[in-house]
DOMARKE-254896 format. One record per residue (C-alpha): chain; x, y, z. Coordinates in nm, 4 decimals. Layout:
residues N
> A, X, Y, Z
...
This chain:
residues 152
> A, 5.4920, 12.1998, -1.5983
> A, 5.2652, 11.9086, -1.5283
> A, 5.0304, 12.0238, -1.8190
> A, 5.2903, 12.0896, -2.0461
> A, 5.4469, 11.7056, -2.0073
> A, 5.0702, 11.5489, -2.0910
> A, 5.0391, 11.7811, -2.3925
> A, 5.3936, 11.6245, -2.5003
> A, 5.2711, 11.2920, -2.4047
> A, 4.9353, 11.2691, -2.6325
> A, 5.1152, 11.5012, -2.9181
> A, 5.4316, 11.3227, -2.9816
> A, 5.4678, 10.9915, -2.7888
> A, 5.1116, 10.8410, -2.8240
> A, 5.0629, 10.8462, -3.2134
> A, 5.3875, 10.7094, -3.2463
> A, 5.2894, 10.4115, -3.0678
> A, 4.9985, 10.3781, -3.2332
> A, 5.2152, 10.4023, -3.6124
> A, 5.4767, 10.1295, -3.4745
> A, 5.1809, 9.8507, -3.3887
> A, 5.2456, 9.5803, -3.6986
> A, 4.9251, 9.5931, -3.9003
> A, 4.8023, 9.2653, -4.0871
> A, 4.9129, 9.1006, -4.3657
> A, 4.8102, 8.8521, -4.5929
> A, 5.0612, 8.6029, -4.8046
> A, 4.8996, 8.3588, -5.0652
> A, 5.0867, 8.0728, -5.2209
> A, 4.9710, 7.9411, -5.5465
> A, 5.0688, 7.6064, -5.7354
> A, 4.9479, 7.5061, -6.0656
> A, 4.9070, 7.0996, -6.1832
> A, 5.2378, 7.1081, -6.4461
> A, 5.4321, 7.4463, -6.5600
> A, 5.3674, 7.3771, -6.9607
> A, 5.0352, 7.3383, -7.1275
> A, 4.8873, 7.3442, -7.5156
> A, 4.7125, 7.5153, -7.6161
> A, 4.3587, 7.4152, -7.5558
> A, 4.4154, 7.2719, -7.2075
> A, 4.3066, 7.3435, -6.8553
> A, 4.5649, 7.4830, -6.5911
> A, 4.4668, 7.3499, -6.2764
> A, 4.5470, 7.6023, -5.9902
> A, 4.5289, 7.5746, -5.6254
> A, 4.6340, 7.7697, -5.3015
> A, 4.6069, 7.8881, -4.9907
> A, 4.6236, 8.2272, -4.7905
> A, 4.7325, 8.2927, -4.4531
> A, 4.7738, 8.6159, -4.2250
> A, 5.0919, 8.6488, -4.0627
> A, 4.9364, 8.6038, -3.7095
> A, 4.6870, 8.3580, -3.7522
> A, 4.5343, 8.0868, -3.9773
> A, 4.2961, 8.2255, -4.2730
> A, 4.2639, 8.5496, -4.4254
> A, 4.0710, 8.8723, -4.3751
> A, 3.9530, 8.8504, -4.7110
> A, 3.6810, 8.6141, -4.8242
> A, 3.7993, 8.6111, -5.2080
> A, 4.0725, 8.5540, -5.3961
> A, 4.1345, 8.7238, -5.7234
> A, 4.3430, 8.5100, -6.0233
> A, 4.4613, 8.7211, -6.3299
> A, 4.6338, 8.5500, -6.6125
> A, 4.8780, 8.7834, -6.8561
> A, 5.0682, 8.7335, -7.1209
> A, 5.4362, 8.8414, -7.1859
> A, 5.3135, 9.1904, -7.2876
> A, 5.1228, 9.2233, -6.9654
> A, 4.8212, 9.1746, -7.1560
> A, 4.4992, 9.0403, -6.9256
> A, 4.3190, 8.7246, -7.0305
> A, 4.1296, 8.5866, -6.8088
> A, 4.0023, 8.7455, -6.4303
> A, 3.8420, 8.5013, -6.2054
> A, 3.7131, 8.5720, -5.8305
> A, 3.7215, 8.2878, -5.6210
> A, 3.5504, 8.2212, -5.2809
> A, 3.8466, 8.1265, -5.0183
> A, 3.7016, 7.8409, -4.7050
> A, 3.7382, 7.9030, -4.3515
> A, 4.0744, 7.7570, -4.3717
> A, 4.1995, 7.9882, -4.6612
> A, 4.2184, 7.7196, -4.9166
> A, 4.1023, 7.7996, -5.2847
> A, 4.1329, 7.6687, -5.6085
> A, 3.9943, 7.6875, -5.9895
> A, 4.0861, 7.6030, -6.3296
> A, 4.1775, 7.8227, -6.5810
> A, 4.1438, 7.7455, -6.9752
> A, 4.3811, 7.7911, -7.2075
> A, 4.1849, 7.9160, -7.5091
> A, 4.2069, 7.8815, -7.8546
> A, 4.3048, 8.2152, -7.9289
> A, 4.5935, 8.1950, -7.7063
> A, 4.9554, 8.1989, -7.8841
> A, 5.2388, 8.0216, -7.8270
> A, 5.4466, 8.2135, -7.5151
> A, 5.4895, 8.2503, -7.1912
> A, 5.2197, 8.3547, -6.9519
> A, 5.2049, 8.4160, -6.5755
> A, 4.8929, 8.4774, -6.3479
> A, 4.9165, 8.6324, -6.0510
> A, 4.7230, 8.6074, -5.6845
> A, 4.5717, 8.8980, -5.4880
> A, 4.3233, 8.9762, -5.2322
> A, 4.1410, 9.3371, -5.1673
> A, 4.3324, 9.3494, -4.8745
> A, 4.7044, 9.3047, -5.0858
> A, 4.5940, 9.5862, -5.3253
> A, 4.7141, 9.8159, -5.0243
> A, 5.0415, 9.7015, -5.0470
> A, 5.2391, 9.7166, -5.4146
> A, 5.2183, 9.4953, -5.6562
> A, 5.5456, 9.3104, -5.6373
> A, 5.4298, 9.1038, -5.2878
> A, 5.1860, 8.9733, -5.5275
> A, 5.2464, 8.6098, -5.6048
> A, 5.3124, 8.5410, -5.9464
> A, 5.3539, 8.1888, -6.1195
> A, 5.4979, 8.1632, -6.4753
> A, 5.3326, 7.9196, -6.7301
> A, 5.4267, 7.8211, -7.0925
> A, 5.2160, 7.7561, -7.3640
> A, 5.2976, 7.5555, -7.6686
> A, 5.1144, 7.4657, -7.9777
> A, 5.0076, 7.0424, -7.9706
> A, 5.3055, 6.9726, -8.2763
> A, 5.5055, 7.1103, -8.0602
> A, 5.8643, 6.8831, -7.9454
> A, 5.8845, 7.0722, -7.6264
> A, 5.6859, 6.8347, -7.4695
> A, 5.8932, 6.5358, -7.5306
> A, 6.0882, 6.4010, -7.2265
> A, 6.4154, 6.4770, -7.1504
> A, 6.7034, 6.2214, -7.2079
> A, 6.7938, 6.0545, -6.9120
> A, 7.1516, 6.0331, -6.7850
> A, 7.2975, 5.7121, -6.6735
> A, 7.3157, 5.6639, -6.3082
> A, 7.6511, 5.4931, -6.1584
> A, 7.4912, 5.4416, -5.8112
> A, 7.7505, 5.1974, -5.5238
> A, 7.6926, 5.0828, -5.2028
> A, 8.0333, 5.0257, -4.9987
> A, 8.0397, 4.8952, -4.6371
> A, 8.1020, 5.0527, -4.2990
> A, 8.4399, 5.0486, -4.2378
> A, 8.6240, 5.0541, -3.9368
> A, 8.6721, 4.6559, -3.8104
């Protein structure tokens, strides 16, 4: 009996313990110097990585992929992440890039294990330099008033 309750033991109550220990995860959060650009600018993009139980990553690089709105890839850049799991780059907007919307997204080697929707993903819009969407907006009259404490 005693040898049939250590068989049960390492067959069915070991290896679930072993499956319900959390593994490791990475999260990166991206941020880019202003969300529209013409075309022929420089996006400025910086970040940071963390694992969920400590500060830095596993991974030592970073990569950043820029699309367009039909998923298209136009640029690929692998960046080296510091001790602190800081990283940042710049990213051209080229000449041959149209008018649109674009996104780029964030990923280590470790995040390709998990799917592709945990992936951060920032949205960017480019316009041409004529363009009026980069005038500012109208600004809206402000009625601020100050009124005293009450109560005496």
């Amino acid at each position: 009996m005693r040898s049939i309750n250590l068989v049960f033991l390492f067959l069915f109550i070991l290896p679930v313990s072993i499956i319900a220990q959390t593994l490791p995860t990475e999260k990166l959060y991206i941020l880019t110097d202003k969300t529209t650009y013409t075309i022929g600018d420089t996006a400025d993009v910086k970040g940071r990585g963390f694992r969920c139980d400590s500060i830095g990553l596993i991974s030592k690089y970073v990569y950043i992929e820029l699309y367009d709105e039909k998923d298209s890839l136009h640029d690929r850049q692998k960046l080296v992440v510091n001790e602190e799991g800081f990283f940042n780059t710049r990213l051209p907007i080229e000449r041959d890039y149209k008018k649109g919307d674009y996104f780029f997204r964030a990923y280590t080697k470790f995040m390709e294990n998990y799917p592709k929707e945990t992936f951060p993903i920032h949205s960017l819009k480019v316009v041409s330099k004529d363009s009026t969407t980069l005038q500012p907006a109208t600004t809206h009259k402000l009625n601020v008033s100050f009124y005293p404490e009450g109560g005496h």
